[in-house]
C-alpha positions in Angstrom: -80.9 133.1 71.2 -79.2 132.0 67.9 -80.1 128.9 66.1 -77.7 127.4 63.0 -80.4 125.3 60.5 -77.9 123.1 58.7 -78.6 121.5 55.1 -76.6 118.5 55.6 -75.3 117.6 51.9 -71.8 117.8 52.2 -71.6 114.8 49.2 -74.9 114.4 48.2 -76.6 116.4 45.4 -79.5 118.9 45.9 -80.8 120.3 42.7 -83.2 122.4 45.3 -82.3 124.6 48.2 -83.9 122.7 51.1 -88.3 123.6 51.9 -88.5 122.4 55.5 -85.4 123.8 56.4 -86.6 127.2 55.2 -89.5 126.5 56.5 -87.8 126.5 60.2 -85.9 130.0 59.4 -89.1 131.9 58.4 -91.0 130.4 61.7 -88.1 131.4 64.0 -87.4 134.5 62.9 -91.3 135.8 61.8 -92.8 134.3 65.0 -90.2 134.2 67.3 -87.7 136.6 69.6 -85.2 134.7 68.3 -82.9 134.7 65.1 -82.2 131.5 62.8 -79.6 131.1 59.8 -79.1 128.4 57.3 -75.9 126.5 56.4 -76.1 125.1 53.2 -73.1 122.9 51.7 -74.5 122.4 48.5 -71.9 124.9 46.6 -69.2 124.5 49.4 -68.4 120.8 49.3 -64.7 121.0 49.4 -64.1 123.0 51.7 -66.9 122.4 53.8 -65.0 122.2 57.2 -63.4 125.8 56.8 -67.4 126.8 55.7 -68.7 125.4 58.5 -66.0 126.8 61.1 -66.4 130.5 59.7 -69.9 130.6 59.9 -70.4 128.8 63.7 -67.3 131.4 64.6 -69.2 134.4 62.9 -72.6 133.6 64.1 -72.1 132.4 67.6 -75.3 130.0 67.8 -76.7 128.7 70.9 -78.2 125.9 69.5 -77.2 123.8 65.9 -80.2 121.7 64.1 -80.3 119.2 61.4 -82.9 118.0 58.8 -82.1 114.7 57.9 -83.2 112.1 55.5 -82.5 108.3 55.8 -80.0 108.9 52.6 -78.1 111.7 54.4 -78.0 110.3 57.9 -74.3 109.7 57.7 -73.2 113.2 56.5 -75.4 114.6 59.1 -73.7 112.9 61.9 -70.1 113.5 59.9 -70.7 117.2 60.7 -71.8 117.4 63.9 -68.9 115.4 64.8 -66.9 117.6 63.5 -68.9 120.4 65.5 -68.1 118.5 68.5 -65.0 118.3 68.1 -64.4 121.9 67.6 -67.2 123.6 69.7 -69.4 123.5 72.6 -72.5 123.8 71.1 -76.3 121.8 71.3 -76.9 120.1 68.6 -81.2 118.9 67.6 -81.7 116.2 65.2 -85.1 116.4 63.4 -86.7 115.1 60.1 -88.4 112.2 59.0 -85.3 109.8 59.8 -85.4 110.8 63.1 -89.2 110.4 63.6 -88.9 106.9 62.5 -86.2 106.1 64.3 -85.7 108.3 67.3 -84.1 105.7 69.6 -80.9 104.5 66.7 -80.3 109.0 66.6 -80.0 110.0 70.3 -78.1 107.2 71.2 -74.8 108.6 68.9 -72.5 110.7 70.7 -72.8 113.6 68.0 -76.5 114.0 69.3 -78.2 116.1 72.6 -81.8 116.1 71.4 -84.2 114.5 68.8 -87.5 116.0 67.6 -89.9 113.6 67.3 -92.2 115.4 65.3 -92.8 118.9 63.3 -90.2 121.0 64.2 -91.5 124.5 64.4 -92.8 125.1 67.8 -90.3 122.7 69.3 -87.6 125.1 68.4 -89.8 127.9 69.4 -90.0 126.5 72.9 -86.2 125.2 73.4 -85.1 128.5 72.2 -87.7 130.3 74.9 -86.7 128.1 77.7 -83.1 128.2 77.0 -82.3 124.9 76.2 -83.7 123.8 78.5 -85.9 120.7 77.8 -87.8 119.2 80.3 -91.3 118.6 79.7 -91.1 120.2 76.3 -93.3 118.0 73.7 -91.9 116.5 70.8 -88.5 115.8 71.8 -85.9 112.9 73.2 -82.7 114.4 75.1 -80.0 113.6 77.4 -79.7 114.2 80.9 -76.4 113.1 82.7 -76.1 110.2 80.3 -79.7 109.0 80.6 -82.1 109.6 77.5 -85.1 111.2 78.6 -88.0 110.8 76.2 -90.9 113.1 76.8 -94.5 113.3 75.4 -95.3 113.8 72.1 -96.1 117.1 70.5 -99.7 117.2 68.1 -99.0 118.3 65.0 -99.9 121.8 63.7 -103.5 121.7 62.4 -103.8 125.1 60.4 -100.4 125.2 58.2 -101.5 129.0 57.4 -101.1 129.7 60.8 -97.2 129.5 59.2 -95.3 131.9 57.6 -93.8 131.3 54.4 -90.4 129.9 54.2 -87.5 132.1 53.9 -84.4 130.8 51.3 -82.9 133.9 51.4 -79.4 132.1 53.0 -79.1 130.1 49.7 -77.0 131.1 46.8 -80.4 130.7 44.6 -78.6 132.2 41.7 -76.3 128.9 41.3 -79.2 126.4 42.6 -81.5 128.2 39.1 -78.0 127.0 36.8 -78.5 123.7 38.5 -82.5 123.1 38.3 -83.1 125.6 35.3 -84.9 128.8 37.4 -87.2 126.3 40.0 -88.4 127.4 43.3 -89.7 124.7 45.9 -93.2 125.5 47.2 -95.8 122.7 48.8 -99.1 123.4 49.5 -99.9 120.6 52.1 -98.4 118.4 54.5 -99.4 114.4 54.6 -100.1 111.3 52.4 -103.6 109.5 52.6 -102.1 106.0 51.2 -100.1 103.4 52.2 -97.6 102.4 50.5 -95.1 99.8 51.7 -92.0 101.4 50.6 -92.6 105.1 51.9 -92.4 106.4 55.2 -95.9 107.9 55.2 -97.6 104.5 56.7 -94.9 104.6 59.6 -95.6 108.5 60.0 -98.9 108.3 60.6 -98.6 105.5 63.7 -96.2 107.6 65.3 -97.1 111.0 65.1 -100.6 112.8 67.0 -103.1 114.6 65.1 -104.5 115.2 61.8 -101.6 114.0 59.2 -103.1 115.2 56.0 -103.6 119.0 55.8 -103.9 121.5 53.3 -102.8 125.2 53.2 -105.6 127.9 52.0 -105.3 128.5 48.1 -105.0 131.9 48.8 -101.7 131.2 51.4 -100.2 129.9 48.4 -101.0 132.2 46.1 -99.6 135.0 48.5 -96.7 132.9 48.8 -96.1 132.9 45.2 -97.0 136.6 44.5 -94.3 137.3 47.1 -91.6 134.8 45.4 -91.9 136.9 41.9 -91.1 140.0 43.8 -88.4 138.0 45.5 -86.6 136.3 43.1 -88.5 136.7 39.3 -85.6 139.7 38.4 -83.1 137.1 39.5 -84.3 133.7 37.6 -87.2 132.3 39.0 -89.5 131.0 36.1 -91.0 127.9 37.6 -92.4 126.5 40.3 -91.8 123.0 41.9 -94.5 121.8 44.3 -93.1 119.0 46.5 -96.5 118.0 47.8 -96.8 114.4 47.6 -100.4 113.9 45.7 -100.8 117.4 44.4 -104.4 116.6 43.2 -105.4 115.0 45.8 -108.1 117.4 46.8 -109.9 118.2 43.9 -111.5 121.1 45.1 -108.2 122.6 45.7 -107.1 122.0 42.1 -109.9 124.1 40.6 -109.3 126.7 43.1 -105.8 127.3 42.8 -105.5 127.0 39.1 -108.5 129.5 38.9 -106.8 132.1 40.8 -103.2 131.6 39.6 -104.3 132.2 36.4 -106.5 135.2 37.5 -103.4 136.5 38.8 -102.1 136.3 35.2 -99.2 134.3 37.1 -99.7 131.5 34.0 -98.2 134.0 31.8 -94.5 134.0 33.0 -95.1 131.1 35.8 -95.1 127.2 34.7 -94.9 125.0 37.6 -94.5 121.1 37.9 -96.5 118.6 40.1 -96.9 115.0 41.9 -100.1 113.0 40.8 -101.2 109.6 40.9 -102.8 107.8 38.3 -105.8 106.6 40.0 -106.4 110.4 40.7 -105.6 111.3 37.1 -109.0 112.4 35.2 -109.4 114.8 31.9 -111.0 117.2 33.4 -108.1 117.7 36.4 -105.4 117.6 33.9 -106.8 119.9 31.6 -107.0 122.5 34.2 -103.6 122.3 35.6 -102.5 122.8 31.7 -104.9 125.8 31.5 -103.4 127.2 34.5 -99.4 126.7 33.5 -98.2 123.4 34.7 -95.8 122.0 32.4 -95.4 118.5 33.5 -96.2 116.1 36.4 -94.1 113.6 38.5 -95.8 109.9 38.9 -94.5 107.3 40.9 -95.5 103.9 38.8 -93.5 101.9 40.7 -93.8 98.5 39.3 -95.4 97.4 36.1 -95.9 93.7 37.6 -99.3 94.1 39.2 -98.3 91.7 42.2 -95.4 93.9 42.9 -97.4 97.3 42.7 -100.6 96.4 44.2 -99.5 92.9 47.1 -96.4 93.6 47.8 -96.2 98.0 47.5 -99.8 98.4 48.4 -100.3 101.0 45.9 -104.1 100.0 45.0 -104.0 100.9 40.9 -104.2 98.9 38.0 -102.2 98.8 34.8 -105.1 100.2 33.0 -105.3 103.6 35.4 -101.7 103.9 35.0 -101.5 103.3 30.7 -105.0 105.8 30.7 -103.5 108.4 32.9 -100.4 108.3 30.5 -102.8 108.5 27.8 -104.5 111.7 29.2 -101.2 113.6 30.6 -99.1 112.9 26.8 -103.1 114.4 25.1 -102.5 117.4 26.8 -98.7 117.6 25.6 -97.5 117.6 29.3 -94.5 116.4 30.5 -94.1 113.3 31.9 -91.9 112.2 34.5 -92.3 108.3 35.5 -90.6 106.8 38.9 -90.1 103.1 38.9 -88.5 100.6 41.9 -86.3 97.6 41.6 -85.4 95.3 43.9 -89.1 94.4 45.8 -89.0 90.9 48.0 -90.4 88.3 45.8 -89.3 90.0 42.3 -88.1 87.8 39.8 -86.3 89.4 37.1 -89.3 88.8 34.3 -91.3 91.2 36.8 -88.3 93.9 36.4 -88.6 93.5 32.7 -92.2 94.2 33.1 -91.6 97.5 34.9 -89.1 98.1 32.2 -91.5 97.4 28.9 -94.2 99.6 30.5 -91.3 102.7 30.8 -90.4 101.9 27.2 -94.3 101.7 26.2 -95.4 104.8 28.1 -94.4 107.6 26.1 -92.6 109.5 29.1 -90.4 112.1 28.6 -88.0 111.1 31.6 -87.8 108.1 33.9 -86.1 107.4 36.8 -85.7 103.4 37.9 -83.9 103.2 41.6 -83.0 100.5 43.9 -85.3 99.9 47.0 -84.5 101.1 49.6 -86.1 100.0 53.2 -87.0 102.9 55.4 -87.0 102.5 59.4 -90.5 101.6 60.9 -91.7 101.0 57.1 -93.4 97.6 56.0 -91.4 96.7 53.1 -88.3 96.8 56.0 -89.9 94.8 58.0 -90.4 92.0 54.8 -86.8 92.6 54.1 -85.4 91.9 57.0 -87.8 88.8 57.4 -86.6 87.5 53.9 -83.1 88.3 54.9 -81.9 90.8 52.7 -80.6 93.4 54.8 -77.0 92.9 56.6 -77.5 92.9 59.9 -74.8 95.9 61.4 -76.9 98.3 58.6 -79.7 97.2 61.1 -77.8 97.8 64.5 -76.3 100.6 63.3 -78.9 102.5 60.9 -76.1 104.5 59.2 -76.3 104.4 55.8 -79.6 103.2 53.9 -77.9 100.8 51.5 -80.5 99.4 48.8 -81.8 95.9 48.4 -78.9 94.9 45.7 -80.7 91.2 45.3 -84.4 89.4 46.3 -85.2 86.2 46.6 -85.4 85.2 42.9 -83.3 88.0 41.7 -79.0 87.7 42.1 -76.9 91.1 42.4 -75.3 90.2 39.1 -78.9 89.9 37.6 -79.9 93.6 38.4 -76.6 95.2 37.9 -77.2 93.9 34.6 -80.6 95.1 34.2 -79.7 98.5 35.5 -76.6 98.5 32.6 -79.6 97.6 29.9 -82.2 100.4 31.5 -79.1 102.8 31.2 -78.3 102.1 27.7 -81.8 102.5 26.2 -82.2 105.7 28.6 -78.5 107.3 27.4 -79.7 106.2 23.6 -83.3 107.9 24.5 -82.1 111.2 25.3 -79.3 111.4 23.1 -81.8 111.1 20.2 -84.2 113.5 22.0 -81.1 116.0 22.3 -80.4 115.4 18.9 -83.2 115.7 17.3 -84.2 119.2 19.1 -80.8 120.9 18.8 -79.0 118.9 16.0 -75.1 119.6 16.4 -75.5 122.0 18.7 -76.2 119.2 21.0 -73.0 117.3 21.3 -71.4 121.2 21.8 -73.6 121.4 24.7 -72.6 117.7 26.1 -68.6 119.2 25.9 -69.9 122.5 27.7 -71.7 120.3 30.6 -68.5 118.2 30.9 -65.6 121.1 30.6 -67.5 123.7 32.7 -71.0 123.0 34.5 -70.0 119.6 35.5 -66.9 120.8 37.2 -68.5 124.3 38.6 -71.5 123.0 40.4 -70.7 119.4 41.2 -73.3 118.1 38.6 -73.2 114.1 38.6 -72.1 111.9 35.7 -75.6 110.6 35.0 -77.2 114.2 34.0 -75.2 114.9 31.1 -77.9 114.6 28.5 -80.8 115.1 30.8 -79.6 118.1 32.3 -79.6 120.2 28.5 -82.7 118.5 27.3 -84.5 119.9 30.1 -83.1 123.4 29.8 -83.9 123.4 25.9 -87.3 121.8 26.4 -88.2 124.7 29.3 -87.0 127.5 26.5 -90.1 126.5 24.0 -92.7 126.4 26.9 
């Protein structure tokens, strides 16, 4: 049998080609009969439909499957209306929107079947079988209009027992113009902590098995031996782990940068990372330097303790976070900082907090967003308590519109906010631009917005970020 893996980002904007969806192809076809292919919209937004049609006509697929986030929920079930419409064809939601809210997705028309869990040997089994579902583990279906909801399937406990994901069915030259020569890798599965705000917390009550596991370091250094013989002759240069605490097993750290850099892989390989600051220590970061990491990702949060630590749950203090700044910006990493605004209970002095400690950190890029309250996730739960989410977004869970106002805090109040934080970031990088290409700079800014803008969709809000990055990469 056939199976169609859909990217569904028909208006939002991937600067990756998609890990778990690859993920899916290089399980179906490497440990399977069966054959899987990729649709991926991110280059063919225009004329998606006619895409879309042309591929389902050429490939002749048994059974269509989505991957969806919270945030692309609605183009997800946009185009497999649109398959309805025009074909007779099954169509699986999975993903961790569909996991946390599995009863909101089978109940749309657009949908046959939910995974409730991995997806890997659901397919296998649907595929083997079929279609047909009954009994198989891990997923919700329909059956003469009645949702059947069967047993939950354990999730897989030795990830090496996976092959390697396959991206060959993205155009991977155009995603290395959008996310300067970066290839998605991650190493493990599963978050330890709790956090309010992220789905991990929810995850973990409703899924069976071990949630946090961790791939060999010699799978992923195969992996990445295999991705320079790939794809090195056609751009790759770096490597972006998606793992959400990188460092979490220290252990692993030592391991893997020991024999990446055995590999001589340091040499022509730089590769970026998620930490967290409580994790943070001299010795992990010097390692991870040693060993060709270039800079690492850190959700902050909040810089209001109450906010971070009563409210987020993210159990570190303001003097982990400014020391694990301290240490990152000593070993002339780059740092990448992640901030949220909008938490119930805020007042607009605890914003400017989180906004001083951006200013005070030394960061090379931050990134403030709205809240946004995730099905089956605590912070939800306070939101809708405090009455800040409209109720048809919570009957329909289309959409995941963020918290635009809290308690203390109007709508007018944080638009402003987000109009000052946009200011001194716009000023922050046009200096930085400045400063490391002179002129040359505001020639660049013309380029982005005459050509790259245009070609590849690029949003508004990269137009100095997206050349500071590229000339900051070129002196690593």
């Amino acid at each position: 049998m056939k199976a169609l893996l859909i990217v569904p980002n028909i208006k939002s904007f991937d600067a990756m080609p998609s890990v778990s969806v690859a993920c899916l192809k290089g399980f179906i076809n490497e440990k399977t009969s069966h054959d899987a292919k990729i649709i991926d919209f991110a280059f063919h937004k225009k004329d998606w439909k006619n895409y879309l049609t042309d591929q389902i006509n050429e490939e002749k697929p048994d059974l269509i499957g989505f991957t969806v986030l919270s945030f692309n929920f609605p183009e997800a079930l946009e185009i497999a209306q649109y398959i309805k419409e025009k074909f007779s064809i099954k169509i699986i939601f999975g993903g961790v929107h569909v996991i946390l809210s599995p009863q909101g997705v089978i109940e749309k028309d657009e949908v046959d079947i939910v995974c409730t869990g991995e997806g890997e040997f659901v397919l296998k089994e649907l595929l083997d079988r079929s279609l047909d579902c009954k009994n198989i583990k891990g997923i919700w279906y329909k059956q003469n209009g009645k949702i059947i909801k069967n047993n939950n399937r354990r999730l897989i406990e030795n990830l090496d027992d996976l092959p390697f994901s396959d991206f060959k069915d993205f155009e991977l030259t155009k995603y290395f113009t959008l996310n300067h020569n970066h290839l998605p890798i991650m190493a493990s599965r599963g978050c330890p902590y709790n956090c309010t705000f992220c789905g991990n917390h929810a995850l973990k009550e409703k899924l069976e098995g071990k949630y946090v596991r961790f791939r060999t370091v010699d799978s992923v250094i195969e992996e990445i031996e295999l991705r320079v013989k790939q794809f090195y002759n056609n751009g790759f240069k770096y490597l972006y782990f998606f793992d959400d605490t990188f460092i979490l097993n220290k252990n692993f750290i030592n391991e893997f940068c020991k024999k990446f850099k055995k590999k001589g892989f340091h040499r022509n390989i730089k590769w970026t990372s998620n930490v967290r600051a409580n994790l943070v220590t001299d010795d992990i970061i010097k390692t991870m330097k040693g060993a060709g990491c270039y800079e690492v990702r850190m959700g902050v949060e909040s810089g209001n303790d109450f906010i971070r630590n009563n409210v987020y749950n993210r159990k570190m203090t303001n003097e982990q976070l400014v020391n694990a700044f301290k240490i990152i910006k000593k070993y002339n990493m780059e740092l990448r900082l992640d901030f949220i605004i909008g938490a119930p209970y805020e007042t607009i002095d605890m914003m400017n907090e989180s906004f001083n400690l951006a200013k005070q950190s030394g960061a090379d890029q931050v990134f403030f967003s709205r809240l946004y309250p995730f099905p089956g996730t605590i912070i939800r739960d306070i939101c809708k308590k405090e009455q800040m989410i409209e109720e048809n977004v919570l009957q329909d869970n289309i959409g995941m519109p963020p918290i635009d106002r809290t308690r203390f805090v109007t709508k007018k109040q944080i638009q402003r906010l987000f109009r000052k934080i946009n200011w001194w970031q716009g000023q922050k990088y046009f200096d930085t631009g400045f400063k490391l290409k002179d002129v040359r700079f505001l020639l660049d800014i013309m380029l982005f917005l005459i050509y790259y803008k245009h070609k590849y969709e690029l949003e508004m809000n990269q137009i100095y970020r997206w050349n500071i990055q590229k000339y900051k990469l070129s002196n690593l």
